[in-house]
Backbone atoms as SQL, in Angstrom:
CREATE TABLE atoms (id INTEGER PRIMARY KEY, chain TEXT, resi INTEGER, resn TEXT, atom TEXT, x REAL, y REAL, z REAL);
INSERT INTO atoms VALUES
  (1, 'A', 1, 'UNK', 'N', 0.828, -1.185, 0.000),
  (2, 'A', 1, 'UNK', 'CA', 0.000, 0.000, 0.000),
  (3, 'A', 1, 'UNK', 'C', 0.876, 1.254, 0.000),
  (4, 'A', 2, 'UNK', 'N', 0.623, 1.792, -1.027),
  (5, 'A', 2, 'UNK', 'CA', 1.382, 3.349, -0.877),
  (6, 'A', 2, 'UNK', 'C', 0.922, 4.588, -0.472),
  (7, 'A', 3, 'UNK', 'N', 1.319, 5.335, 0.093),
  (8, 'A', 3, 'UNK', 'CA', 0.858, 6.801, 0.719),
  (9, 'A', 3, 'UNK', 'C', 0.667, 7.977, -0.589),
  (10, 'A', 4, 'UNK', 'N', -0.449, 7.904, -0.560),
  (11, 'A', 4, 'UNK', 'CA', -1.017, 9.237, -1.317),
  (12, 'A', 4, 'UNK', 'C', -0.385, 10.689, -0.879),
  (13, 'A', 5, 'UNK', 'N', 0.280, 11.770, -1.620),
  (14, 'A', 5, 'UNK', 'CA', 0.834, 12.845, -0.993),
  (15, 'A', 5, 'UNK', 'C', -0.165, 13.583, -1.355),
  (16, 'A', 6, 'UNK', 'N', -0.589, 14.611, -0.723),
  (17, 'A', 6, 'UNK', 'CA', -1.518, 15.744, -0.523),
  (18, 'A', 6, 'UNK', 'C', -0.993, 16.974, -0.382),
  (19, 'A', 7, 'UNK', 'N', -1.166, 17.567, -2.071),
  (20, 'A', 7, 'UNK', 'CA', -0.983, 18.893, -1.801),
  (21, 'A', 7, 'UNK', 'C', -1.254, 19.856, -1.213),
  (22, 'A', 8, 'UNK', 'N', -1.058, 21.211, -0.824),
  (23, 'A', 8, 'UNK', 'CA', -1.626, 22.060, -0.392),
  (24, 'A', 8, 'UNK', 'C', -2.386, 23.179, -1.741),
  (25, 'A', 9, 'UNK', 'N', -3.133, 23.478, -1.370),
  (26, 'A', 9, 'UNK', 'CA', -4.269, 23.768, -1.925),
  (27, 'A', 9, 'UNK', 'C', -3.747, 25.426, -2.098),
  (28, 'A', 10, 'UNK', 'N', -3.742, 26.050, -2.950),
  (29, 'A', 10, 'UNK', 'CA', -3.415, 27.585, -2.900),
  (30, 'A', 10, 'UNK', 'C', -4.112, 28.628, -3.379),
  (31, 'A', 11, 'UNK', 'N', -5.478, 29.246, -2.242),
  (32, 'A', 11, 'UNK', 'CA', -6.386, 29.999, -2.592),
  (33, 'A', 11, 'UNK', 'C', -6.073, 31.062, -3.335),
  (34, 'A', 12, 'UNK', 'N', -7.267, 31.177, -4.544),
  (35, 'A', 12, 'UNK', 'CA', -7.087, 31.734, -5.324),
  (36, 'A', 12, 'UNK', 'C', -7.454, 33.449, -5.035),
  (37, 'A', 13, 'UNK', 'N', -6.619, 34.484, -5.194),
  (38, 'A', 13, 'UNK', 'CA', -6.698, 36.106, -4.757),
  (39, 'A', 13, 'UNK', 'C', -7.034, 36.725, -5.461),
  (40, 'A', 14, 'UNK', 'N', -8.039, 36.953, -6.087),
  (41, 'A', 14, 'UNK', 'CA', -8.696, 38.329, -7.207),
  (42, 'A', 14, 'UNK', 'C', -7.900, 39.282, -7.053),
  (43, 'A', 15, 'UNK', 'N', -7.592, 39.568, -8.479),
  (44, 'A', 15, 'UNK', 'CA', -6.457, 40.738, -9.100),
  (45, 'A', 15, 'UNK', 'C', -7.025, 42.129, -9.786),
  (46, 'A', 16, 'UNK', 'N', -7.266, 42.996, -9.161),
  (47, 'A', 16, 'UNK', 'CA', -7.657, 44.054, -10.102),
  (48, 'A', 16, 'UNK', 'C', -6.616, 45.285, -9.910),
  (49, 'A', 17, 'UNK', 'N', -7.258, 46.510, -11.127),
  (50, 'A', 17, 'UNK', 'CA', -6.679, 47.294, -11.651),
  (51, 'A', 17, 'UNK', 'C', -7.004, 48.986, -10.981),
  (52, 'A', 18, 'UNK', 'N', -6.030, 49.416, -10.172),
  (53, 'A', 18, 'UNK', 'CA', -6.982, 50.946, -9.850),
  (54, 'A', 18, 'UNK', 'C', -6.525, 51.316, -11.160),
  (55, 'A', 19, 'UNK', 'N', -7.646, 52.276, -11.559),
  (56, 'A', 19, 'UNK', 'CA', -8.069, 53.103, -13.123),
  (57, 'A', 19, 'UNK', 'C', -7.126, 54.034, -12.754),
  (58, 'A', 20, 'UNK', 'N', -6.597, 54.558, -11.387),
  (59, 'A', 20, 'UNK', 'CA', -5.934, 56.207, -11.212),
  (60, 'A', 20, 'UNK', 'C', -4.451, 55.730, -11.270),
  (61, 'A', 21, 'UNK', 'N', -3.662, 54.774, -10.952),
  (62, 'A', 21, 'UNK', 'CA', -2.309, 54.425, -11.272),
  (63, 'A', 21, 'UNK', 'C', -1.841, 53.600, -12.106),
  (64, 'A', 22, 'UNK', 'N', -3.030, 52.785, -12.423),
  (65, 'A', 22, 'UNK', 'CA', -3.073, 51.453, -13.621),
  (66, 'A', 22, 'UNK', 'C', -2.288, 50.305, -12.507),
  (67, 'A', 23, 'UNK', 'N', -1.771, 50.132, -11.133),
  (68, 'A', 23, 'UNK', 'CA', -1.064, 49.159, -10.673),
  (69, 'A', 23, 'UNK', 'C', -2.026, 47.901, -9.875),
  (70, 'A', 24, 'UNK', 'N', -1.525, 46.776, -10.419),
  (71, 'A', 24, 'UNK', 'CA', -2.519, 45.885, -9.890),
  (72, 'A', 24, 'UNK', 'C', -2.471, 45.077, -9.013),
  (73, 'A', 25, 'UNK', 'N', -3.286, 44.925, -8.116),
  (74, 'A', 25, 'UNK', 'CA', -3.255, 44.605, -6.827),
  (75, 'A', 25, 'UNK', 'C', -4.584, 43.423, -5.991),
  (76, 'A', 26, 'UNK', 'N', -3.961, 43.079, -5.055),
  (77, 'A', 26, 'UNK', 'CA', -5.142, 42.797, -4.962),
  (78, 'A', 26, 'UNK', 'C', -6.911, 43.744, -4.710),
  (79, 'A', 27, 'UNK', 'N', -7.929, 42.915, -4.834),
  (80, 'A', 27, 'UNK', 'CA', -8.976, 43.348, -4.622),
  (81, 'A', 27, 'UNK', 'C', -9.390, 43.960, -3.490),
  (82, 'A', 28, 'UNK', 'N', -8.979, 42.994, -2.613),
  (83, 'A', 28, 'UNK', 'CA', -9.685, 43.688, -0.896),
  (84, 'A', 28, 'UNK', 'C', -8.686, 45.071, -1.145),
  (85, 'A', 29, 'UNK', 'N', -7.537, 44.851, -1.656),
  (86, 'A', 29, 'UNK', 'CA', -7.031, 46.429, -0.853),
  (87, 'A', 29, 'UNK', 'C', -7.399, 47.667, -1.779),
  (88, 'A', 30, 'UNK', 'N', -8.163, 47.438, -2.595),
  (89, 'A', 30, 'UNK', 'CA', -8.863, 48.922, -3.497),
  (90, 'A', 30, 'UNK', 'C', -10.570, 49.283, -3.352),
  (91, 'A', 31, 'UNK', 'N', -10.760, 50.051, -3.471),
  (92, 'A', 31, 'UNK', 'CA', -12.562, 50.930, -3.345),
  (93, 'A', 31, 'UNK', 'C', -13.157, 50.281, -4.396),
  (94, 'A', 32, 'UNK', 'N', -14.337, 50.039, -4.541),
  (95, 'A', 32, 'UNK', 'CA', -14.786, 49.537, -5.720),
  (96, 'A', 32, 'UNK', 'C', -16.075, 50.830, -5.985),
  (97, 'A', 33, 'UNK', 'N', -15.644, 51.091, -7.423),
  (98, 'A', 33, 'UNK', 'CA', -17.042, 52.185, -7.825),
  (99, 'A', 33, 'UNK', 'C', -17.767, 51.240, -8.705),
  (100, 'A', 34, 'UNK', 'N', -19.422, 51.751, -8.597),
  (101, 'A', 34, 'UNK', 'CA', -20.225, 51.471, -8.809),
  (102, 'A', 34, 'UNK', 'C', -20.783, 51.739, -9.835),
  (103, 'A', 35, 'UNK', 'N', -21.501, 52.001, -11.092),
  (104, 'A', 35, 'UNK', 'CA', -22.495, 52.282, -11.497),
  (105, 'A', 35, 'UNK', 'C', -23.735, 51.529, -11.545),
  (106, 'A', 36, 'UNK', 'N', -24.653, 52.493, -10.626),
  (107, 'A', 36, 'UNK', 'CA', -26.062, 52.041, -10.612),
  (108, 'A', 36, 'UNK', 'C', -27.082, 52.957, -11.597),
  (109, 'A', 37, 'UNK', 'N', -28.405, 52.451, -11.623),
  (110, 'A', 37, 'UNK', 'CA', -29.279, 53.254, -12.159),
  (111, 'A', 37, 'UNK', 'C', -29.362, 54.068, -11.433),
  (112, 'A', 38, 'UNK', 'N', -29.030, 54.319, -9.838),
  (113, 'A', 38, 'UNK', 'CA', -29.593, 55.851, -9.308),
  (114, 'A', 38, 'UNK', 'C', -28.316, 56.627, -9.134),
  (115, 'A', 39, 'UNK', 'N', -27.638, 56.086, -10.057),
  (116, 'A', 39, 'UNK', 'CA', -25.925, 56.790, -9.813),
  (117, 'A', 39, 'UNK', 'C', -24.482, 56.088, -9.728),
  (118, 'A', 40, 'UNK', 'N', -23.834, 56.947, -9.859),
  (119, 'A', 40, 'UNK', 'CA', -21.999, 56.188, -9.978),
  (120, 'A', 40, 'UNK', 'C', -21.973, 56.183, -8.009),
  (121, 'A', 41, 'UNK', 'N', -21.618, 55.337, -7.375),
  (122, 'A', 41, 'UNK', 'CA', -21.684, 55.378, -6.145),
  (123, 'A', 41, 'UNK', 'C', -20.522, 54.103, -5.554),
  (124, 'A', 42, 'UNK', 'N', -20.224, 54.780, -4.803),
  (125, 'A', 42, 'UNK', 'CA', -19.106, 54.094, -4.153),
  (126, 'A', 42, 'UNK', 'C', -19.734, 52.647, -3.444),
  (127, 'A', 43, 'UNK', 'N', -19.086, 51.686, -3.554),
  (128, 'A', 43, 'UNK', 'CA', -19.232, 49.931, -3.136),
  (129, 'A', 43, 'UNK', 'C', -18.700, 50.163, -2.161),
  (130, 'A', 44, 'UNK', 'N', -18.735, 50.137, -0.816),
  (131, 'A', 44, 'UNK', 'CA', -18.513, 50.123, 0.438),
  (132, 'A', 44, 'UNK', 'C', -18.214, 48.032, 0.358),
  (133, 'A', 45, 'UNK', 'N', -18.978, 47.787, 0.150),
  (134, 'A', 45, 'UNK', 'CA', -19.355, 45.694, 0.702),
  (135, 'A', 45, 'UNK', 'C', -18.927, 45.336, -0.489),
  (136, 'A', 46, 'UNK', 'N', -18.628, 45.983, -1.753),
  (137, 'A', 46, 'UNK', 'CA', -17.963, 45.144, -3.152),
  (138, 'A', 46, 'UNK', 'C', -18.799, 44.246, -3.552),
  (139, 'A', 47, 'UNK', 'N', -19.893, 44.395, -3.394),
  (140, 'A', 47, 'UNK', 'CA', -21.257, 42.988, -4.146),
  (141, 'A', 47, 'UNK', 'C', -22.129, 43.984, -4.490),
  (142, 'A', 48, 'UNK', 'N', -22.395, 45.181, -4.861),
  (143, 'A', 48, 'UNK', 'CA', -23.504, 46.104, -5.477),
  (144, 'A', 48, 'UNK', 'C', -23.290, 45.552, -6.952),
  (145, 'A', 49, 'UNK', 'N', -24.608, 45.455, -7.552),
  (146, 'A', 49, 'UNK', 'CA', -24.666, 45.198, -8.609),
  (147, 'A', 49, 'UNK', 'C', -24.635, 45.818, -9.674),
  (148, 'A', 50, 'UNK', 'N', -23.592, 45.780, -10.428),
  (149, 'A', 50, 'UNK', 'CA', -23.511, 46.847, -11.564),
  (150, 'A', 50, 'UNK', 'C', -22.302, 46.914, -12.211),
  (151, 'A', 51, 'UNK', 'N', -21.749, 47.562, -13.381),
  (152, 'A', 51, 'UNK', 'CA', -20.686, 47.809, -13.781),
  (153, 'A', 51, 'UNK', 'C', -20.132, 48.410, -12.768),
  (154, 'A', 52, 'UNK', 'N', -18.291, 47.651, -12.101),
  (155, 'A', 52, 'UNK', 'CA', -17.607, 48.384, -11.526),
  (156, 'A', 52, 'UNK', 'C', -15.984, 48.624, -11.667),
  (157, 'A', 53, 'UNK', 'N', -15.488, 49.636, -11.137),
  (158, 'A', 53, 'UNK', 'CA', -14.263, 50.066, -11.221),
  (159, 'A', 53, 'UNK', 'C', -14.007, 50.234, -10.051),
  (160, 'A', 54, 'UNK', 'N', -11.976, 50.014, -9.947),
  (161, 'A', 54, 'UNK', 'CA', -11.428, 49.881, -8.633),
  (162, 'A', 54, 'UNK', 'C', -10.274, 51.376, -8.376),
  (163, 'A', 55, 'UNK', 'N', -10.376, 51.846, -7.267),
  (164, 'A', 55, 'UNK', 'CA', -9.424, 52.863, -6.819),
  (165, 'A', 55, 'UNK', 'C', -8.556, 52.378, -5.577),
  (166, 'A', 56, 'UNK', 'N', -7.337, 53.077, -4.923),
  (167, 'A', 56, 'UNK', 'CA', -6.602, 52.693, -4.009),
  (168, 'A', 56, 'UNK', 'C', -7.562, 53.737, -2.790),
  (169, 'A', 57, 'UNK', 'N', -6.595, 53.668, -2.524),
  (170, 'A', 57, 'UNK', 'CA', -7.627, 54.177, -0.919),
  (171, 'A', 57, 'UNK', 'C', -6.558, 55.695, -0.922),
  (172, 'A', 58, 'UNK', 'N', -5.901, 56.214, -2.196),
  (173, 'A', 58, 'UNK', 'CA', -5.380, 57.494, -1.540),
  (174, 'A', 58, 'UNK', 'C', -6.089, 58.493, -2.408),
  (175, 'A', 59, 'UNK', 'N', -5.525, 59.839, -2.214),
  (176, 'A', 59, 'UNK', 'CA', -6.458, 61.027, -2.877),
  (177, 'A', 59, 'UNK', 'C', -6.008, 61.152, -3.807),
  (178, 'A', 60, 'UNK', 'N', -4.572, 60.663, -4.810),
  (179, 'A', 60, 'UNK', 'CA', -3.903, 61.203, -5.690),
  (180, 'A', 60, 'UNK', 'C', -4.485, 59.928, -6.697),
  (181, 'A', 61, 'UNK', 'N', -4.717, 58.644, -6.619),
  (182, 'A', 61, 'UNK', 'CA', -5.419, 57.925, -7.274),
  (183, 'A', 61, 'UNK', 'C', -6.689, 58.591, -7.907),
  (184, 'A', 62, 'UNK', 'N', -7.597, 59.365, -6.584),
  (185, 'A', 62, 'UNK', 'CA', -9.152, 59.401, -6.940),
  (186, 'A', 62, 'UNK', 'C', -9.025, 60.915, -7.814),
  (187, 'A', 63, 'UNK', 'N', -7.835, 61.169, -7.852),
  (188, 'A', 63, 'UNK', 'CA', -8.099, 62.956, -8.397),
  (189, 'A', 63, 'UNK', 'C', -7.685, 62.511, -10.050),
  (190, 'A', 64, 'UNK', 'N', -7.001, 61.391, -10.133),
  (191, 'A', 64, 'UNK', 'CA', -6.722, 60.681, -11.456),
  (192, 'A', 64, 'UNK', 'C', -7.579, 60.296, -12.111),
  (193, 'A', 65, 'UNK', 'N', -8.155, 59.257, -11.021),
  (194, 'A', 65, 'UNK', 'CA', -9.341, 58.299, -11.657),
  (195, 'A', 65, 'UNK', 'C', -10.530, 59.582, -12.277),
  (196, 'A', 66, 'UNK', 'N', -11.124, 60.459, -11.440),
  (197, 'A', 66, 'UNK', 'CA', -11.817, 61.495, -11.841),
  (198, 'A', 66, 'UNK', 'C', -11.486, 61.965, -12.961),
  (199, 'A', 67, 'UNK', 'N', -10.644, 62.489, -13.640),
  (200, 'A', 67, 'UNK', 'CA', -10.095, 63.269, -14.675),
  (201, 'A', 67, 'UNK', 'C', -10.565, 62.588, -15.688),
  (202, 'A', 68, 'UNK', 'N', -11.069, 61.052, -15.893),
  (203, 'A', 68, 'UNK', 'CA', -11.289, 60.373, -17.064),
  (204, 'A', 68, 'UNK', 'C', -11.075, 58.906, -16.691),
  (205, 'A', 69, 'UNK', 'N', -10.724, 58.332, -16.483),
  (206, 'A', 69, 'UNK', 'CA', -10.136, 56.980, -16.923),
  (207, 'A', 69, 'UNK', 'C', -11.407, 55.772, -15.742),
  (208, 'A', 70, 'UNK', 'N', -11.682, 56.645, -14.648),
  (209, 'A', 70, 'UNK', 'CA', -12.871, 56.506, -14.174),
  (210, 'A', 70, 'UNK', 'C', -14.123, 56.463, -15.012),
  (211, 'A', 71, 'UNK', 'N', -14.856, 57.134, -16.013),
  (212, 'A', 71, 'UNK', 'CA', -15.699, 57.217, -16.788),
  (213, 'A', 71, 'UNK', 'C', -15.520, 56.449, -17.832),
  (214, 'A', 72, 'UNK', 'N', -14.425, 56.413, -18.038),
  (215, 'A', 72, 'UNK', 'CA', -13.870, 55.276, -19.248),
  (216, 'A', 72, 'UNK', 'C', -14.624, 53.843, -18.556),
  (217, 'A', 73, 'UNK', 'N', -13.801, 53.384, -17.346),
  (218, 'A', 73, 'UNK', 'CA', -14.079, 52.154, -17.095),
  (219, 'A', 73, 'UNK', 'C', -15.778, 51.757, -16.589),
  (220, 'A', 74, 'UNK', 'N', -16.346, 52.691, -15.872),
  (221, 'A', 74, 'UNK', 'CA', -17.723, 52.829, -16.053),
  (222, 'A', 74, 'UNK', 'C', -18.704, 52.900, -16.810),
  (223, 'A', 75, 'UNK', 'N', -18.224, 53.379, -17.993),
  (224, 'A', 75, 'UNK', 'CA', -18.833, 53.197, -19.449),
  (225, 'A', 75, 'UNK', 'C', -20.074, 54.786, -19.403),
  (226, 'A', 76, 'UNK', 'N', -19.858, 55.123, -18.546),
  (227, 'A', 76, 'UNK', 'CA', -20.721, 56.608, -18.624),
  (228, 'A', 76, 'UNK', 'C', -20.456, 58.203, -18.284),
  (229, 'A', 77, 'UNK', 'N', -21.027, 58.817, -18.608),
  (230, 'A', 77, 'UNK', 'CA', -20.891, 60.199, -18.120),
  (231, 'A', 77, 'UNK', 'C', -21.665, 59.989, -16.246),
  (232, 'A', 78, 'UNK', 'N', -20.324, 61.228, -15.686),
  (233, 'A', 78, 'UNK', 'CA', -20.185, 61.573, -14.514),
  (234, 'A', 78, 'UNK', 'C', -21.663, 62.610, -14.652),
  (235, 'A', 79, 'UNK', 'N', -22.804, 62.833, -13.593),
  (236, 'A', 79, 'UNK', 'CA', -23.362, 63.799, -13.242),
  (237, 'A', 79, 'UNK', 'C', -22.974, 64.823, -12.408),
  (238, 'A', 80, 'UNK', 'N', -23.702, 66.091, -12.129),
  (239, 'A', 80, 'UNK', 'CA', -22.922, 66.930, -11.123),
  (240, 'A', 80, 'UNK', 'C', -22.943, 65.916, -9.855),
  (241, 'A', 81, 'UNK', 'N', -24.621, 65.586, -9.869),
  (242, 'A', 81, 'UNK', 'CA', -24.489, 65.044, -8.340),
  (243, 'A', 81, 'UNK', 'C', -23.412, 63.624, -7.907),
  (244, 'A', 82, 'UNK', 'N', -23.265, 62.968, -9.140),
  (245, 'A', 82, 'UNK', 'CA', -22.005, 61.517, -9.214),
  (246, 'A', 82, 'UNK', 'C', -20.740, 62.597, -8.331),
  (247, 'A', 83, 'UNK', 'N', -20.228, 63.836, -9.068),
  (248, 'A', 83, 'UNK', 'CA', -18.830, 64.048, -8.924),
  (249, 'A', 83, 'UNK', 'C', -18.911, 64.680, -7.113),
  (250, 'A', 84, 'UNK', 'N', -19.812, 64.932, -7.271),
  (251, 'A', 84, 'UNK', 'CA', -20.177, 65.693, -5.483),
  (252, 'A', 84, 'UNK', 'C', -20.188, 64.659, -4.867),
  (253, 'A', 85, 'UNK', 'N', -20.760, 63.219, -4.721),
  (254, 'A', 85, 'UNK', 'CA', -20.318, 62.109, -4.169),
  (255, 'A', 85, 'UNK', 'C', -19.606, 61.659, -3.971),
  (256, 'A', 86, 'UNK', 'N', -18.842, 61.348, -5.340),
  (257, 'A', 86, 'UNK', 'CA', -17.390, 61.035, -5.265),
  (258, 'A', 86, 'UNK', 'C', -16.554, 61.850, -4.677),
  (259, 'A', 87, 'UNK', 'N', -16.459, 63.079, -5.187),
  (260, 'A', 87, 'UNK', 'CA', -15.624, 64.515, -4.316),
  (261, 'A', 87, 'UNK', 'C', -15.781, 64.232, -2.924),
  (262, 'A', 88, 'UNK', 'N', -16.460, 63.734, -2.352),
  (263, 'A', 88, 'UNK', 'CA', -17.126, 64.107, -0.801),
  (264, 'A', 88, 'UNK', 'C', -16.374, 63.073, 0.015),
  (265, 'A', 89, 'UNK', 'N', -16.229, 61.653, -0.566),
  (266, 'A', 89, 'UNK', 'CA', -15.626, 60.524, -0.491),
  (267, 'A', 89, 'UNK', 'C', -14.176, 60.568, -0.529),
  (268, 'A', 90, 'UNK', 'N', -13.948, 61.358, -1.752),
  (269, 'A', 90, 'UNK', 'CA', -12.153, 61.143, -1.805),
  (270, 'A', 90, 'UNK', 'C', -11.581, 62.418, -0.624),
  (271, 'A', 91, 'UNK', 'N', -12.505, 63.457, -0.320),
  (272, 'A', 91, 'UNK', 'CA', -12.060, 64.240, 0.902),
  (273, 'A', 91, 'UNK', 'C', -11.870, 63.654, 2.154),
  (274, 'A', 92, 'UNK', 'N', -12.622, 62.218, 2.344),
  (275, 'A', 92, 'UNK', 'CA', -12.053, 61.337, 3.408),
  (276, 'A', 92, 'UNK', 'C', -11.174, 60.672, 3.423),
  (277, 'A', 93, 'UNK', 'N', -10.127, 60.494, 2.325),
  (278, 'A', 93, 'UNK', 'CA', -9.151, 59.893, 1.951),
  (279, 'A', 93, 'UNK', 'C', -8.228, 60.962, 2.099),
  (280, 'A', 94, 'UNK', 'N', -7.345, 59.897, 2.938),
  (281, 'A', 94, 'UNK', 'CA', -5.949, 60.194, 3.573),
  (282, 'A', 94, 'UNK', 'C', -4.947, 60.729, 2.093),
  (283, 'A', 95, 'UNK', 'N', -4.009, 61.962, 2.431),
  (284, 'A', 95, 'UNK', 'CA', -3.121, 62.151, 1.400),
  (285, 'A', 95, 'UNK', 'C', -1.963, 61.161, 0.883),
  (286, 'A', 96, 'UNK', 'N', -1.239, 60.962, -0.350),
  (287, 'A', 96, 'UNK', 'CA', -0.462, 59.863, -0.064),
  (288, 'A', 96, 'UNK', 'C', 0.811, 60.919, 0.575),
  (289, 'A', 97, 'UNK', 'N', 0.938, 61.703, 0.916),
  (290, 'A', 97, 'UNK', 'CA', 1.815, 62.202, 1.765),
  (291, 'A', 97, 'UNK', 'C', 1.685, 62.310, 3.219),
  (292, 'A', 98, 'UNK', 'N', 0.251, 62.185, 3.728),
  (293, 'A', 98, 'UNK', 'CA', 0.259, 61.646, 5.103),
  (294, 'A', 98, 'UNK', 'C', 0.425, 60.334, 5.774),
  (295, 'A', 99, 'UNK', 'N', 0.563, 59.129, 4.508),
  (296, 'A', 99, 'UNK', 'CA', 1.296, 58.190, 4.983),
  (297, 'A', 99, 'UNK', 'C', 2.530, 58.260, 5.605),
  (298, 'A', 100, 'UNK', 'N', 2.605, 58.110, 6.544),
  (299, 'A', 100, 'UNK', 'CA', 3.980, 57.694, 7.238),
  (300, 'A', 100, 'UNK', 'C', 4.299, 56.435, 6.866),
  (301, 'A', 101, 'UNK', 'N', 5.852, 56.330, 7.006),
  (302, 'A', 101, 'UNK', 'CA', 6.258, 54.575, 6.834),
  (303, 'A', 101, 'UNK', 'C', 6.754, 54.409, 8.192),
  (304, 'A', 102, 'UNK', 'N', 6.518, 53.466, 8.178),
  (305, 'A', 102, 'UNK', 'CA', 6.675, 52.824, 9.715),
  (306, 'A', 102, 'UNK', 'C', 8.357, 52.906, 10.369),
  (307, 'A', 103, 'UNK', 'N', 9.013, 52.533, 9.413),
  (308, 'A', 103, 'UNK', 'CA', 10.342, 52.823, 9.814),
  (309, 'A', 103, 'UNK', 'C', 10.551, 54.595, 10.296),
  (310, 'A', 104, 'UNK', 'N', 10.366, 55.131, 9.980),
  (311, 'A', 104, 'UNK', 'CA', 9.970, 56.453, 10.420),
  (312, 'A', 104, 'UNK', 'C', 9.380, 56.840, 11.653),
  (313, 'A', 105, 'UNK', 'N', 8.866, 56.029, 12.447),
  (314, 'A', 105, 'UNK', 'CA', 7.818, 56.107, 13.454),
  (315, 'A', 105, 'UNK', 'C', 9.074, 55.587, 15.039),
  (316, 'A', 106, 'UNK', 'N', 10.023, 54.433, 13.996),
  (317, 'A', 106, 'UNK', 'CA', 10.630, 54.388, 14.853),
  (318, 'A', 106, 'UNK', 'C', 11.638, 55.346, 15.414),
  (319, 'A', 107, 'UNK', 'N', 12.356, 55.925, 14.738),
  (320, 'A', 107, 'UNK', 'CA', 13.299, 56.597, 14.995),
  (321, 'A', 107, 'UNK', 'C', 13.115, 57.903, 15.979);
């Protein structure tokens, strides 16, 4: 009788694209935008149903993604009230210059 070897199994990590740097990453760590019928709206839970696009979590991404490449991947025109949403959202986003790096923290 011979011993069967058993691999390990290596879960698979969804890969997407933020539209504002083009660098790809995983999923959990980017915003997911939305387009719905009552608007372009930010995916908080990432299961809203609709055409979506991914951003990083800083302000220099979302001031990119805005300019175009956001509307590109959404497939529509921005409304006033879409960009006031979005605007309102990326003002809660940290600068990428207020990241600190941790090595820094030590010293």
């Amino acid at each position: 009788m011979t011993k069967q070897k058993r691999t390990k199994r290596v879960k698979h990590i969804p890969q997407r694209t933020c539209v504002g740097c083009r660098e790809v990453i995983s999923k959990r760590e980017l915003i997911r935008v939305v387009r719905t019928p009552e608007g372009v709206v930010v995916d908080q839970t990432g299961k809203l149903a609709g055409r979506g696009a991914y951003l990083h979590d800083s302000r220099t991404c979302w001031e990119k993604g805005l300019k175009g490449p956001l509307v590109r991947a959404l497939r529509v025109e921005l409304t006033e009230e879409d960009r006031e949403r979005l605007a309102a959202f990326m003002d809660t986003l940290p600068d990428e210059n207020s990241k600190t790096d941790p090595a820094e923290k030590s010293e």
